[in-house]
N, C-alpha and C positions, 0 to 999 in steps of 0.2 A: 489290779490296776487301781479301783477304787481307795483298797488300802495304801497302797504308794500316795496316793492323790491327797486324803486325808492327813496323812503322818507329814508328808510335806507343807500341809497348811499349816496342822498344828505348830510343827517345826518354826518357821517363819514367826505366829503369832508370840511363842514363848521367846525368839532369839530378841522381839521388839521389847517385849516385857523383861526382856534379860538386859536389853539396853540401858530402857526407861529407867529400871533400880540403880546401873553402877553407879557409883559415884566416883569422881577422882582419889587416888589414896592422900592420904595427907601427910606422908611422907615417905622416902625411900632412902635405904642410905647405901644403896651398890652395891654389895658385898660379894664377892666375884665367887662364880660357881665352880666347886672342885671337883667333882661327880654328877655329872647330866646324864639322865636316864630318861632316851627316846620315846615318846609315848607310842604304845600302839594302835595303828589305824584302824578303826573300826568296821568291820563289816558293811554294816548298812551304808557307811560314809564311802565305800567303796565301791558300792553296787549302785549307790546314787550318785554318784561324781562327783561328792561334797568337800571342797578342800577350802582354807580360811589359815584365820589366824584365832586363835584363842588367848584373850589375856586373864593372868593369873595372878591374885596377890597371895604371899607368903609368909607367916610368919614363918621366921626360923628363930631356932633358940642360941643361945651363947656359944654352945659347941658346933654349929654347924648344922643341925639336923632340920628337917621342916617341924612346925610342930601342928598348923592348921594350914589350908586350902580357903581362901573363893573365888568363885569364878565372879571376873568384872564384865567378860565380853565375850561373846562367841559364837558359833552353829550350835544347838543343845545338843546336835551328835555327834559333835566334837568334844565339849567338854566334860563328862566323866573322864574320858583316856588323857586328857589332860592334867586332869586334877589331879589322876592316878598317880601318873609319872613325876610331877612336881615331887609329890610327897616324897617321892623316894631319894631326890636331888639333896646333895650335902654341900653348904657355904662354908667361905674359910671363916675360922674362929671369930668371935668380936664379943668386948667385953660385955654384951648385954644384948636382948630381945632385939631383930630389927624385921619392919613389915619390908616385903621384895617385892617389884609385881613384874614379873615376867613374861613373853610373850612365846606361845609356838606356833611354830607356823605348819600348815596340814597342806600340801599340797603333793601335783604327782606321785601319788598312791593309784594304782589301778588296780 
C-alpha cells in the first residue's frame, strides 16, 4: 500500500512538472490521419483507475510517417503508451515536414 501511496505521489509531482515544461506548439498545420493506431492501456493505469487525456506533438515527415514524439501533457502513466502509438500513426502526404499535436484520450478501461 505504501508503494501505491508513493508512486501516486510521485505520479502527481512529475504530471505538475510535466505541466510546468509544455509549452504551446508554435504551429500546426492539420494534416488528417490515415492510420490511428490505438494505444494500449497500461496495467498500473488499470489497477489504479487512471484515465485522462494525453497530449502529443508530432513531427511527421513528407510522406506521412511520424518521425519524433513529445509529450506536452498528461498522467506520466499514461504517457509512454501514448507516445508509443502516435509513433506508429501515418498522415496523408504534404509537401514538407509538419509538427501535429494530438490528443488521446484514456478512459473506461477497467
Amino acid at each position: 500500500m505504501r508503494k501505491i501511496a508513493a508512486f501516486v505521489a510521485v505520479a502527481v509531482l512529475s504530471l505538475s512538472h510535466l505541466q510546468a515544461q509544455s509549452a504551446p506548439a508554435a504551429s500546426t498545420s492539420e494534416r488528417k490521419v490515415t492510420t490511428r493506431v490505438a494505444p494500449s492501456y497500461p496495467e498500473l493505469a488499470k489497477k489504479m483507475h487512471i484515465h485522462g487525456t494525453v497530449k502529443v506533438e508530432a513531427v511527421v515527415r513528407p510522406n506521412g510517417s511520424v518521425k519524433s514524439t513529445r509529450i506536452l501533457g498528461g498522467s506520466p502513466v499514461l504517457v509512454d503508451a501514448a507516445s508509443e502509438a502516435v509513433k506508429k500513426w501515418k498522415f496523408e502526404p504534404a509537401p514538407s515536414e509538419t509538427t501535429e499535436v494530438v490528443q488521446l484520450v484514456f478512459e473506461g478501461q477497467q
